[in-house]
Structure formats: structure tokens, C-alpha cells
N, C-alpha and C positions, 0 to 999 in steps of 0.2 A: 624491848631489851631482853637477852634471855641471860641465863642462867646455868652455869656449869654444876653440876655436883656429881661426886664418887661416893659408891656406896656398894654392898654383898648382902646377898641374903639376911644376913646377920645386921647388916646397917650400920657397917664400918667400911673403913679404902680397902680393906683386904683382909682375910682371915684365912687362919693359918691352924690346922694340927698335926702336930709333930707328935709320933709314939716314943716316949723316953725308953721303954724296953727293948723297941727294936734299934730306934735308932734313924727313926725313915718319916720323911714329911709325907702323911697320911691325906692330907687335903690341903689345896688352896685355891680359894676362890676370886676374884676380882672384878669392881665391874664398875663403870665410869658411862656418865650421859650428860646429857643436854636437851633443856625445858626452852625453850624460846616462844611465847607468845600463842601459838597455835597447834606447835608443832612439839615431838618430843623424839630425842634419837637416843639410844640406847646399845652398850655390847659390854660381856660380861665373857669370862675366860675359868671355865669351872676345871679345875685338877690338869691343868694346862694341854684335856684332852678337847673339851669341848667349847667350841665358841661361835656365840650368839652374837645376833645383830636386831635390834628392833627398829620402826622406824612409825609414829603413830602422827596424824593429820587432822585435826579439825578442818576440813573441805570449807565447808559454811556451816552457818547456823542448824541446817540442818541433816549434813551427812559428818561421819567421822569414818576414816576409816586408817587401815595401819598394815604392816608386814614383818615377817618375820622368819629371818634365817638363821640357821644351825649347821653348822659342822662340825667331825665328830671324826678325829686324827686317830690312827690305830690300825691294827688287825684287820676292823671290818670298817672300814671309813663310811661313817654312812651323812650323807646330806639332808638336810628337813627344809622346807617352804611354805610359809602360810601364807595366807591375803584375811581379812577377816573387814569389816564394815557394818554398821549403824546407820540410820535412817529414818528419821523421826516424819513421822504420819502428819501430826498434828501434836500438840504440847504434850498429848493424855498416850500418845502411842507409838512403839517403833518399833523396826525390825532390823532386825541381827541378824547375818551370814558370815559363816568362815569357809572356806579349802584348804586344803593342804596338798603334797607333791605327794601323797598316800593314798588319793582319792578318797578322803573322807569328809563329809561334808556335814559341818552344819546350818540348823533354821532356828531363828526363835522370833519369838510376838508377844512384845510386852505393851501390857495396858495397864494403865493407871485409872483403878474404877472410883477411887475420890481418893482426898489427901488421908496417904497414909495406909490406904491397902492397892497394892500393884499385883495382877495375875499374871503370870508369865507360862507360856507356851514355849517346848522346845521341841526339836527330833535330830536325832542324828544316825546319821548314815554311812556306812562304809562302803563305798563303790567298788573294792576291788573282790570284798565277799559279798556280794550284793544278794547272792542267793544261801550263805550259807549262816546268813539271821545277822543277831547280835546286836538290831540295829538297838536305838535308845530313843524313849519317846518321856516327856518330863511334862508335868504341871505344878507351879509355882505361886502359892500365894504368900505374899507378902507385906508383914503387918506391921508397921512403925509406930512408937509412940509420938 
């Protein structure tokens, strides 16, 4: 059985600011999904220029994976695409990747070295300056009580 709910950044059906000086609705955001069981869909309409769509998967037990589009109405209309996925090794380990329609790409490798501390490996890369640096390389320990 799944489950409808509306909700904003803010974690209401829609929020709203209005500047009483000027006179002019300054922001409104919107954004409405759906949980069903395994799956989760998601779209959200920020200052009525941009709007998003998500769309996330538990595969099986042991891949997830999800996507994600944007468009962006205006002057300079610009389009965004991700793909993004998880994939669990074994209980203690998984690995992470994303893309986008930017060529930028992510890697991560998380491991779980007992209950309670997880190190996490990342890097990221940008394919379309491939030469011109910038890239990001991360390490992650993480300590739970």
C-alpha cells in the first residue's frame, strides 16, 4: 500500500513570502510525492521557475537506485539529469555512483569496520574540465553512539 504526502523545504503543502514593502510575492515553493512500498516519486515547483521530478527504487535487497530531473523556465532554460545507484557488497560494504547530463561523475566505498564506526571513501570528477583540476577526493569516518 503506499502513501501520498505534500510537503516544501519547510515541511508544509506550500510556502509562501510575500514583501509588504514592495508589494511582490518574493517566493513560493511547492512540492507533492509518493512512498509506495519500495519505490518513491517525488516533484517539487520552486518560485514557479524551476521544476523537479525525482524518481528512487529499491531494485532488491541489494541495489537502490534513483533519477532525477530539473528544468529551469526563463532567459537561459537550462535542463539537469542525474542517474545515481547503491550496491551493497556484502552487509558491511557498498558502493555509490552518480552522473549527470554535466558530465560529472561520482564514486564512493563505504565500509562498515564494526558497529558503529563506518569509513567512507569518495572522489569526484568533472568530465567536461577533465584537465583543468577541481576534481574532489573525500575520506569519511564515521562515529555513532
Amino acid at each position: 500500500m503506499g502513501a501520498w504526502f505534500s510537503a516544501t523545504k519547510a515541511g508544509s503543502v506550500a510556502t509562501m513570502t510575500f514583501d509588504t514593502v514592495e508589494g511582490v510575492l518574493k517566493k513560493n515553493n511547492f512540492a507533492i510525492g509518493f512512498s509506495g512500498g519500495d519505490f518513491q516519486i517525488n516533484t517539487n515547483i520552486d518560485n514557479g521557475e524551476t521544476f523537479c521530478g525525482s524518481l528512487y527504487q529499491r531494485v532488491n535487497s541489494r541495489l537502490e537506485a534513483g533519477v532525477q530531473l530539473s528544468w529551469t523556465a526563463g532567459g537561459e532554460s537550462t535542463t539537469r539529469f542525474g542517474l545515481g545507484a547503491r550496491y551493497l557488497l556484502d552487509p558491511c560494504t557498498a558502493l555509490r555512483a552518480k552522473v549527470n547530463n554535466q558530465s560529472q561523475v561520482g564514486l564512493g566505498f563505504e565500509q562498515k569496520i564494526r558497529e558503529g564506526v563506518t569509513l567512507t571513501l569518495s572522489a569526484f570528477v568533472d568530465g567536461k574540465n577533465f584537465k583543468a583540476g577541481g576534481h574532489k577526493v573525500g575520506l569519511a569516518l564515521e562515529l555513532e553512539q
